[in-house]
C-alpha positions as CSV (number, residue, x, y, z in Angstrom):
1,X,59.0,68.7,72.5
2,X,56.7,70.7,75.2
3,X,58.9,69.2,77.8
4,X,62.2,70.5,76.0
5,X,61.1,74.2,75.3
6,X,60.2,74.4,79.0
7,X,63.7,73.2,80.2
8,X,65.2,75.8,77.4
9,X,62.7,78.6,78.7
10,X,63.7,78.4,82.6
11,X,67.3,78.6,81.4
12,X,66.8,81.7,79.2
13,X,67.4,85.3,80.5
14,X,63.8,86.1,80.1
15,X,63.3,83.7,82.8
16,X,64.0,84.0,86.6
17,X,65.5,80.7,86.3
18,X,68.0,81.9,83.4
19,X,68.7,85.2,85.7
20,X,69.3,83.2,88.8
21,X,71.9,81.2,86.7
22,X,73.8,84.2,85.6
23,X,74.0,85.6,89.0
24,X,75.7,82.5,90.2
25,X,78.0,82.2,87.5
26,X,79.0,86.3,87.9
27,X,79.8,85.6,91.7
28,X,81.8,83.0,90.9
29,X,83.6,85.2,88.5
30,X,83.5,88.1,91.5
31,X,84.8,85.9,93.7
32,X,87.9,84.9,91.6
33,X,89.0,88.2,90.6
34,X,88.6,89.7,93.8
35,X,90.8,87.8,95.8
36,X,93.6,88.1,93.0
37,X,93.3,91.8,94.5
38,X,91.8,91.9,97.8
39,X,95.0,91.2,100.0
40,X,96.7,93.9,98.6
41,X,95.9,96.1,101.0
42,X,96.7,94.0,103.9
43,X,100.1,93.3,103.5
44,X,102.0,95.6,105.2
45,X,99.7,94.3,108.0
46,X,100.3,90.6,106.7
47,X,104.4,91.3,106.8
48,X,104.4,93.0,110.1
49,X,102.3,89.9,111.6
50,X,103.3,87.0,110.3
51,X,107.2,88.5,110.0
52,X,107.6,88.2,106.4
53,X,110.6,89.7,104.6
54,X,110.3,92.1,101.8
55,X,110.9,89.7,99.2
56,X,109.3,87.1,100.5
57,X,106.1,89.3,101.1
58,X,105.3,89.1,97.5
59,X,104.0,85.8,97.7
60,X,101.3,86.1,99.3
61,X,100.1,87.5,96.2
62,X,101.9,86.1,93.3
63,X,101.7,83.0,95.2
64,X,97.6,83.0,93.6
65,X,98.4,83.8,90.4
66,X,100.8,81.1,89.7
67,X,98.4,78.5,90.4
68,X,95.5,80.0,89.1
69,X,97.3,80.9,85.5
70,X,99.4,77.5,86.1
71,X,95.7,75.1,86.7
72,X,93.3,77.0,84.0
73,X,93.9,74.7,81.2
74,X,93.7,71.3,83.7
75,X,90.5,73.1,84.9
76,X,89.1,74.1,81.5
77,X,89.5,70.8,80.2
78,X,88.4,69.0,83.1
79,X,84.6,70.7,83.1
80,X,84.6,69.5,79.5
81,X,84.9,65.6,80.4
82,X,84.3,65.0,84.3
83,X,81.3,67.2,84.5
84,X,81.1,71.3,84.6
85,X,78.9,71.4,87.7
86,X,80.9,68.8,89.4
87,X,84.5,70.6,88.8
88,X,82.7,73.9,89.7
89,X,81.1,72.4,93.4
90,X,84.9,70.7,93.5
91,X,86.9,74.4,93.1
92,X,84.2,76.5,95.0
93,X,84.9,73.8,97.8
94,X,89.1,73.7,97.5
95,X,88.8,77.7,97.6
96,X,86.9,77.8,100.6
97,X,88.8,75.3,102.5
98,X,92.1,77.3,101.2
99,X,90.8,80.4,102.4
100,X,89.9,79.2,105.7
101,X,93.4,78.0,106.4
102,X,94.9,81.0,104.9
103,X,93.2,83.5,107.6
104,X,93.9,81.2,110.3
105,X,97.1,80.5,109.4
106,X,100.1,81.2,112.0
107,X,103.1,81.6,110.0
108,X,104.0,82.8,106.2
109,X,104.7,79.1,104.6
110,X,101.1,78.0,106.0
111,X,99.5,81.5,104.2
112,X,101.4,81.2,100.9
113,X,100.3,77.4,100.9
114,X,97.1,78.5,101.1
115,X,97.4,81.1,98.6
116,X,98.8,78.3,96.3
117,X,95.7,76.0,96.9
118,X,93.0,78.7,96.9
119,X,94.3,79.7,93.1
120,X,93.9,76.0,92.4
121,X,90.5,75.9,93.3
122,X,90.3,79.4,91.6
123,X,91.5,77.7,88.4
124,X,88.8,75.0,88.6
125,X,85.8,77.4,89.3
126,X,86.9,80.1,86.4
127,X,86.7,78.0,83.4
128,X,84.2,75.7,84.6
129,X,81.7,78.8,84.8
130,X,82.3,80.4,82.0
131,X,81.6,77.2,79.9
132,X,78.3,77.0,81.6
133,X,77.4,80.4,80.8
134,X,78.5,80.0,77.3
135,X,76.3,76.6,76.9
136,X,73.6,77.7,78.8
137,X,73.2,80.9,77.2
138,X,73.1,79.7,73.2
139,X,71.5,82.2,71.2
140,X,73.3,85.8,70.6
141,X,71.5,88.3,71.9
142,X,71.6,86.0,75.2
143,X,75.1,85.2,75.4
144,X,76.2,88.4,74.5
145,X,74.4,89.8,77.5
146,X,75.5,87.6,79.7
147,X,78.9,88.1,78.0
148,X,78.7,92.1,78.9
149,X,77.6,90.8,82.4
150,X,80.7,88.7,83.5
151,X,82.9,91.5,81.4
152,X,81.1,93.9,83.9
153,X,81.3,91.8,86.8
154,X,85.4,91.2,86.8
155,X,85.8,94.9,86.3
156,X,84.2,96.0,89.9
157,X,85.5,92.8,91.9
158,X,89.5,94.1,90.9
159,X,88.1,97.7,91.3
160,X,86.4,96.9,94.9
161,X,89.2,94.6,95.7
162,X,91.3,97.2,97.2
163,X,87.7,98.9,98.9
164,X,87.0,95.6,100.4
165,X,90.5,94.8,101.8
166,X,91.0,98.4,103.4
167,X,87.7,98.3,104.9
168,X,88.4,94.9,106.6
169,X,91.8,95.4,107.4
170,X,91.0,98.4,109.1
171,X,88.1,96.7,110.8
172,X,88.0,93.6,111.6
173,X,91.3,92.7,110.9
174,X,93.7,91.3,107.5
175,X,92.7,87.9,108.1
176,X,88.9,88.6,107.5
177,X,90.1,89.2,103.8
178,X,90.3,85.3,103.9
179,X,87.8,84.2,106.1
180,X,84.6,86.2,103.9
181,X,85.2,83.5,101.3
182,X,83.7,80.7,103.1
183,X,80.4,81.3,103.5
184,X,80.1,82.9,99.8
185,X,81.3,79.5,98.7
186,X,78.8,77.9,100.6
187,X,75.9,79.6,99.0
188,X,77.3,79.2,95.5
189,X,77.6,75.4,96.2
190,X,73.8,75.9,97.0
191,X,72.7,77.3,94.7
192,X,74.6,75.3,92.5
193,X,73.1,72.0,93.3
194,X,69.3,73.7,93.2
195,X,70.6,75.7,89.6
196,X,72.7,73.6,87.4
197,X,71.9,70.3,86.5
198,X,74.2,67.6,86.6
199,X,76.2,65.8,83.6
200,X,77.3,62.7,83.4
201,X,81.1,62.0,82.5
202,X,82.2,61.7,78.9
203,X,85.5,59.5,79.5
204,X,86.6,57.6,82.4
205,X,89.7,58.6,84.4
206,X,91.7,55.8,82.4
207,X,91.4,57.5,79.0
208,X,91.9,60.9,80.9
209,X,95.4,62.4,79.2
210,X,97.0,62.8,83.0
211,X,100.3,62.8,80.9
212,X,99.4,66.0,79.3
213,X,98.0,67.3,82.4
214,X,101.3,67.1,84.5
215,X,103.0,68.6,81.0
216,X,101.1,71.9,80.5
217,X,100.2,72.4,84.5
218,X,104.3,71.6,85.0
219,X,104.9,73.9,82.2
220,X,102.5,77.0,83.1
221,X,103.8,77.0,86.5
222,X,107.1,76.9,85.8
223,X,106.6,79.4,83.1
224,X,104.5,82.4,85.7
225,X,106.7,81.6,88.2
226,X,109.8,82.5,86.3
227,X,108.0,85.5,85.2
228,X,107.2,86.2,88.5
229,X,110.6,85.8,89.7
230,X,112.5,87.3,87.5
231,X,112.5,91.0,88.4
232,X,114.2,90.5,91.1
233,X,116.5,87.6,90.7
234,X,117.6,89.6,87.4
235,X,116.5,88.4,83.6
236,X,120.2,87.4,82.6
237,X,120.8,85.6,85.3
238,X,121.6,81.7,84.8
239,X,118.7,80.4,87.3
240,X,116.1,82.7,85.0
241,X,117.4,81.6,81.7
242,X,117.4,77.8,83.1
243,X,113.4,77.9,84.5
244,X,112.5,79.6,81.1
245,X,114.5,77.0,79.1
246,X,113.1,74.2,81.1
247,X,109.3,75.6,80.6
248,X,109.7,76.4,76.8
249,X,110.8,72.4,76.9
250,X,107.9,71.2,79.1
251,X,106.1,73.3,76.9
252,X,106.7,72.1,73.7
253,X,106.8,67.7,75.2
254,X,103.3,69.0,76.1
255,X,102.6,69.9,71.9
256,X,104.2,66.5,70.7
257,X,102.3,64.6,73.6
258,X,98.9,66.4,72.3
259,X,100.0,65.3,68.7
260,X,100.1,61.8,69.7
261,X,97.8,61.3,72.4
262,X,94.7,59.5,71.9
263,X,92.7,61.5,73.7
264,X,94.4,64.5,74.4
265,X,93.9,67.3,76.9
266,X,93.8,69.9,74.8
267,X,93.1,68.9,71.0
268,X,94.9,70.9,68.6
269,X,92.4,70.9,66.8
270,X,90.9,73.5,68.6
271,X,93.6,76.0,67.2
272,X,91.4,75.9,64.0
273,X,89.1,77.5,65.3
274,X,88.6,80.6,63.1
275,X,89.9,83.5,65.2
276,X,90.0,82.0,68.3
277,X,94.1,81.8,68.2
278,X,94.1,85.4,67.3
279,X,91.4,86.4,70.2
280,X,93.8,84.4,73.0
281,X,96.8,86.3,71.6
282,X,95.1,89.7,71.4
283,X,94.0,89.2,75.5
284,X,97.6,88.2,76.2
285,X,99.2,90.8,75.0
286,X,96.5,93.7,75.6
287,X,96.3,92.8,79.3
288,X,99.9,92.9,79.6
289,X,99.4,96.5,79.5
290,X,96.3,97.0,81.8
291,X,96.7,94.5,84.7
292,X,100.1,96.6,85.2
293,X,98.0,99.7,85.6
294,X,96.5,98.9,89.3
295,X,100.1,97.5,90.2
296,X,101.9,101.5,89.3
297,X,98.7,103.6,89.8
298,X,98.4,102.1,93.5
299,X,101.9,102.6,94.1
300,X,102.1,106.1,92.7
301,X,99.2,107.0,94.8
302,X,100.7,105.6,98.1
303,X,104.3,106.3,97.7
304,X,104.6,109.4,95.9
305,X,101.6,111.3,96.6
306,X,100.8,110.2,100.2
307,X,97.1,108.8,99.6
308,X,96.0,106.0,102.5
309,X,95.0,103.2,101.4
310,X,91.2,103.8,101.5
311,X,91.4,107.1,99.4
312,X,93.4,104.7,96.8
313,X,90.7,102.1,96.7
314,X,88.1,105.1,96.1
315,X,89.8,106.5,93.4
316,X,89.2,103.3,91.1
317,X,85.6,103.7,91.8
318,X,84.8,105.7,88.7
319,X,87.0,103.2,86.1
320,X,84.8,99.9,88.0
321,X,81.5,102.5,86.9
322,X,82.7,103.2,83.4
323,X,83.8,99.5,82.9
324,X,80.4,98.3,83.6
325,X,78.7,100.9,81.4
326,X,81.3,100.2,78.6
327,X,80.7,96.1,79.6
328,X,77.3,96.4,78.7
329,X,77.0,98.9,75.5
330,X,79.4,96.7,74.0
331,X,77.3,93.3,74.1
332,X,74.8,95.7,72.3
333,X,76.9,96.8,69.7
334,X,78.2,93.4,68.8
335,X,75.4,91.8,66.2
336,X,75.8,94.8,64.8
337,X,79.4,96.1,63.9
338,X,81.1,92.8,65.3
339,X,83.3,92.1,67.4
340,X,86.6,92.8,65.9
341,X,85.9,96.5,65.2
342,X,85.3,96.5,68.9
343,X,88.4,94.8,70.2
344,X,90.2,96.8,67.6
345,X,89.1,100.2,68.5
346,X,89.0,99.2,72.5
347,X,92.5,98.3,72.9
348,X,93.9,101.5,70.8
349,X,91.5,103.6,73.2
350,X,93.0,101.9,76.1
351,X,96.3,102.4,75.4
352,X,95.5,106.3,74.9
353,X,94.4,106.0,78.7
354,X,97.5,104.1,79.6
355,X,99.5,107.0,77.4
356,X,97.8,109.4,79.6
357,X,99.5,108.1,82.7
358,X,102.8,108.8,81.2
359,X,102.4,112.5,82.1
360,X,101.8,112.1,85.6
361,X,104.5,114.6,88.2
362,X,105.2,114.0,91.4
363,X,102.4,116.5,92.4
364,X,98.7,115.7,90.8
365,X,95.2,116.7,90.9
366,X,92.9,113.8,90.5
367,X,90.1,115.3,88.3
368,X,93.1,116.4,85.7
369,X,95.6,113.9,85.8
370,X,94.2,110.6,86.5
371,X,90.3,110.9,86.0
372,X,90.6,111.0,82.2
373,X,93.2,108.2,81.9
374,X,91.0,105.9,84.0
375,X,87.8,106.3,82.2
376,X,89.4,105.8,78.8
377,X,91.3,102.5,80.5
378,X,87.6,101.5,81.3
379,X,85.9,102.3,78.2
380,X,88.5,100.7,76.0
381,X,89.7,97.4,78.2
382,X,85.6,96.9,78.6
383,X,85.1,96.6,74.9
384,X,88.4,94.2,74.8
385,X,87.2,91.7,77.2
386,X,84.0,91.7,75.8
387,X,84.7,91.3,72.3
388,X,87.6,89.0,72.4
389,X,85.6,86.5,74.7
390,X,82.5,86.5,72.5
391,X,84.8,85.8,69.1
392,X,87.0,83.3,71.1
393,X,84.0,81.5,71.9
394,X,82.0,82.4,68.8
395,X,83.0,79.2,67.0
396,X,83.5,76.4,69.6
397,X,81.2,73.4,70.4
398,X,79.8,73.0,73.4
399,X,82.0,69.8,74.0
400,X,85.3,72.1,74.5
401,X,83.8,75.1,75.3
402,X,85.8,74.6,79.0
403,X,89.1,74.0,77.3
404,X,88.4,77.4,75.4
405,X,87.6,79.2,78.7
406,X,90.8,78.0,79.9
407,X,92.8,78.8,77.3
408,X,91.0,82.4,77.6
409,X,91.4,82.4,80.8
410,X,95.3,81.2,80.7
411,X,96.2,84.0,78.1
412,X,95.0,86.4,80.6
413,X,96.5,85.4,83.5
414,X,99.7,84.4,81.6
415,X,99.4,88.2,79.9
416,X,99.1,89.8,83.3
417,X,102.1,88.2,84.5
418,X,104.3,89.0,82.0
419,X,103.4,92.1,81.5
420,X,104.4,93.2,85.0
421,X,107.6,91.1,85.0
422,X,108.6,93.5,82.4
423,X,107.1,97.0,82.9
424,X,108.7,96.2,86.9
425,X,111.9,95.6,85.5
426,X,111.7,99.1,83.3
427,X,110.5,100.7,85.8
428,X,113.1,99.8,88.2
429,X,116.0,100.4,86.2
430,X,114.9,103.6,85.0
431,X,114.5,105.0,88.9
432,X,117.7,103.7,89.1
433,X,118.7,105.8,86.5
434,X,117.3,109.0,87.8
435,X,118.7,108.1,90.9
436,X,122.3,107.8,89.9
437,X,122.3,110.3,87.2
438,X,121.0,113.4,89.2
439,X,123.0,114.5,91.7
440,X,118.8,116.6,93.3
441,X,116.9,113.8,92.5
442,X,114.7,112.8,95.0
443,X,113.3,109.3,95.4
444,X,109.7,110.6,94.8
445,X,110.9,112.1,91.3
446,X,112.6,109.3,90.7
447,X,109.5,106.5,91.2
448,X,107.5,108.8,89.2
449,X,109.9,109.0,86.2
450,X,109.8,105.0,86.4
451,X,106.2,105.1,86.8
452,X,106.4,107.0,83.5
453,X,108.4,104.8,81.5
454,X,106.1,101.3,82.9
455,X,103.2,103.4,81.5
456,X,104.8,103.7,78.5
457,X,105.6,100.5,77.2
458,X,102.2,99.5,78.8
459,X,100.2,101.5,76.3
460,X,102.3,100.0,73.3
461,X,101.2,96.7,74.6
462,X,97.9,98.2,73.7
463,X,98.6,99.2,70.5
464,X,100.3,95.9,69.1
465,X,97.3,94.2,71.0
466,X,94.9,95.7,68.1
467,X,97.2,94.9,65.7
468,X,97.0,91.4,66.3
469,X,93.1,91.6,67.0
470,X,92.9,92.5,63.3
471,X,93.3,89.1,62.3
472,X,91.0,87.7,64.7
473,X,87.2,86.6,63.7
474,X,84.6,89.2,63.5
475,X,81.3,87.9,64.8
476,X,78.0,89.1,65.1
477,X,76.7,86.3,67.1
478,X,77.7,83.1,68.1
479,X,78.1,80.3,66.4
480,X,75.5,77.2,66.9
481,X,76.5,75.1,69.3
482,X,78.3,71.9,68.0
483,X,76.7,68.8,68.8
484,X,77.8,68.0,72.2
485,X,78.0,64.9,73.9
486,X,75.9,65.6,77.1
487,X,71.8,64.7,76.2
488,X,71.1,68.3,78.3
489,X,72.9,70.4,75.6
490,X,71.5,68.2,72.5
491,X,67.8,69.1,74.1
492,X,68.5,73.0,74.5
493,X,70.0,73.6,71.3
494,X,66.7,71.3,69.3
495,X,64.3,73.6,71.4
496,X,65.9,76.6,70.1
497,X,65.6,75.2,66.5
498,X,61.6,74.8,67.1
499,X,61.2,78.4,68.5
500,X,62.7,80.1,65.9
501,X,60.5,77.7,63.1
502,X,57.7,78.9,65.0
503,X,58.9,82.2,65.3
């Protein structure tokens, strides 16, 4: 028992070994959310190099998302049975090699491939991480601080995302957006190797459920990239209703395949999980209203108020600030109001920041009109992603702790995507609508009016988000770990047993 309260203490955040562990696990997180964000900057740069057309152009960035909301489930589920280190080392290796050939690449198809890939290996590394934090860090006061750490952490890589990528496009050159991946992958796989130990695999590929992979990866794709799409190939038109209809079908073969396979990707079961359905549903629909707020805020700035792109970036510096601040009170709050209070009362405040940005004119002084909205957008989204990961985790044994990071992760990225497919297309028609109903409108009145109306519907998203987090569990702490089938797990959870009898 000596033995097994050491290997529990060097993993604990007391110890350098338990701090070094969360560092790792944070980058990784950095890592994926800033290059979801990074290249936005670039691409005029991008188009006018590579000769991409407007529509095509958007791509290079949706072209991520796609496969990173599209893989998050396979990736989730695979850290459960093949190993968490081992799909973490695999996705920190496919992202760097992605990354590599996107900078160098020579044409668009080459960089969008790359795009594709790199949110493949994205999707591995995301879920696989999170599940090692969440396992490694058992007991609550631990987990929720490391919980308020990755929270923190994803709020300053999208916020410096657009600082990073003006500073290298303007330096250096767009491709060095890419190309400082690499050797940030190459450390994590380091450290890594020296942090995590290994595990050793709990089925064999020929009880893996590939049918059920090739369903819900098939269907998730399908599903973000007709969300993506749809904007501008028009929501009635028949190729948008057929790639919706064929996803909601892939969809739903992946439920009846889960139902009858024998060892199925993602067990239903799962869903009984008290409060972790409503957690998922709550981050879907809440971040459906703040990922659109860096897609309008950024274009308002640019088009309609004349900003360059470096004055943009800096403006988001106070929100990344205030998210980390609001990251971090809220893991302290939790063991003792809960975490459903929290979500509750962060996405209402939220939406009251998003509500804010409805009143923005076509002339604006920072410190008035925007500095208010984005501190309440970081207070209240900080508290969200805190809370709901904590309850959507509260309950969940170790041994699917990745399939619930990927499900967390999916609703996110699944939330995100939809919610701009939508506020774009009311934002767009309503410009429209300025445009052709006023004979003075300008175009910079008219943005801002759709602007206005994306902003909107964006905070109601907020609203009905805390709605649905009402039904969702509230937790103090997390629940003990189930009993997991990896010996590593078994030892840290008996050790934390004996401390607290001796305690």
């Amino acid at each position: 028992m000596q033995r097994v309260e050491s290997i529990t203490h060097r993993e604990g955040l007391a110890a350098r070994r338990g701090v070094w562990i969360l560092l790792l696990l944070c980058a990784v997180q950095f890592l994926d959310i800033l290059d979801a964000s990074i290249v936005n900057v670039a691409l005029p740069s991008i188009k006018r190099d590579l000769h991409f057309s407007q529509q095509s152009l958007q791509w290079v960035v949706s072209g991520y998302i796609i496969t990173y909301g599209g893989f998050l489930l396979l990736g989730g589920r695979a850290a459960d049975l093949l190993g968490r280190r081992r799909v973490l080392i695999s996705g920190l290796v496919v992202f760097a090699l992605a990354s590599l050939a996107g900078g160098m690449a020579p044409t668009a198809g080459v960089l969008v491939a790359a795009r594709l890939v790199q949110g493949m290996g994205a999707a591995m590394m995301s879920p696989a991480a999170l599940s090692t934090l969440t396992t490694t860090f058992t007991s609550a006061k631990q987990r929720n601080a490391a919980m308020g750490a990755w929270a923190g952490v994803a709020g300053v890589a999208g916020a410096l995302g657009g600082v990073f990528g003006g500073l290298l496009t303007q330096g250096p050159g767009w491709r060095w957006v890419l190309f400082v991946n690499p050797p940030v992958c190459v450390l994590a796989v380091c450290a890594a190797l020296w942090l995590l130990r290994g595990e050793r695999r709990s089925t064999s590929a020929a009880r893996f459920d590939l049918p059920g992979a090739v369903l819900a990866t098939g269907g998730m794709l399908l599903l973000v990239y007709a969300l993506v799409d749809a904007p501008s190939t028009g929501w009635g038109a028949a190729r948008t209703i057929a790639e919706l209809s064929v996803a909601a079908g892939v969809l739903v073969a992946f439920v009846i395949n889960e139902r009858l396979a024998r060892n199925p990707l993602a067990p239903l079961s799962i869903l009984r999980v008290k409060g972790l359905a409503a957690a998922d549903a709550t981050q879907l629909v809440t971040f459906a209203g703040l990922y659109a707020l860096f897609f309008f805020l950024t274009l308002y700035m640019q088009t309609v108020l004349g900003w360059s792109p470096l004055r943009t970036a800096g403006a988001y510096m106070p929100l990344a600030i205030a998210l980390v601040i609001s990251a971090g009170g809220v893991s302290q709050l939790i063991p003792r109001v809960g975490t459903r209070p929290l979500i509750v009362a962060g996405a209402l405040v939220a939406g009251v920041g998003l509500w804010w940005f409805s009143g923005i004119g076509v002339q604006a002084a920072y410190a008035h009109d925007m500095l208010p909205g984005l501190l309440l957008v970081a207070v209240g989204g900080g508290a969200v992603f805190v809370s709901a990961t904590t309850a959507a985790n509260a309950g969940v044994g170790a041994d699917k702790a990745g399939l619930a990071a990927g499900l967390l992760n999916t609703s996110q990225q699944l939330g995100g995507s939809l919610g701009l497919a939508i506020l774009s297309a009311l934002a767009t028609a309503r410009t429209a609508d300025v445009l052709h109903g006023a004979t003075h409108a300008t175009a910079a009145a008219a943005l801002t009016a759709g602007f206005q109306r994306a902003f909107s519907v964006a905070a109601l998203f907020c609203v009905a988000g805390a709605c649905i987090a009402m039904t969702a569990r509230n937790s103090r702490q997390p629940a003990p770990v189930a009993a997991d089938v990896h010996s590593e797990t078994l030892i840290g959870v008996a050790a934390e047993e004996q401390l607290a009898a001796r305690a």
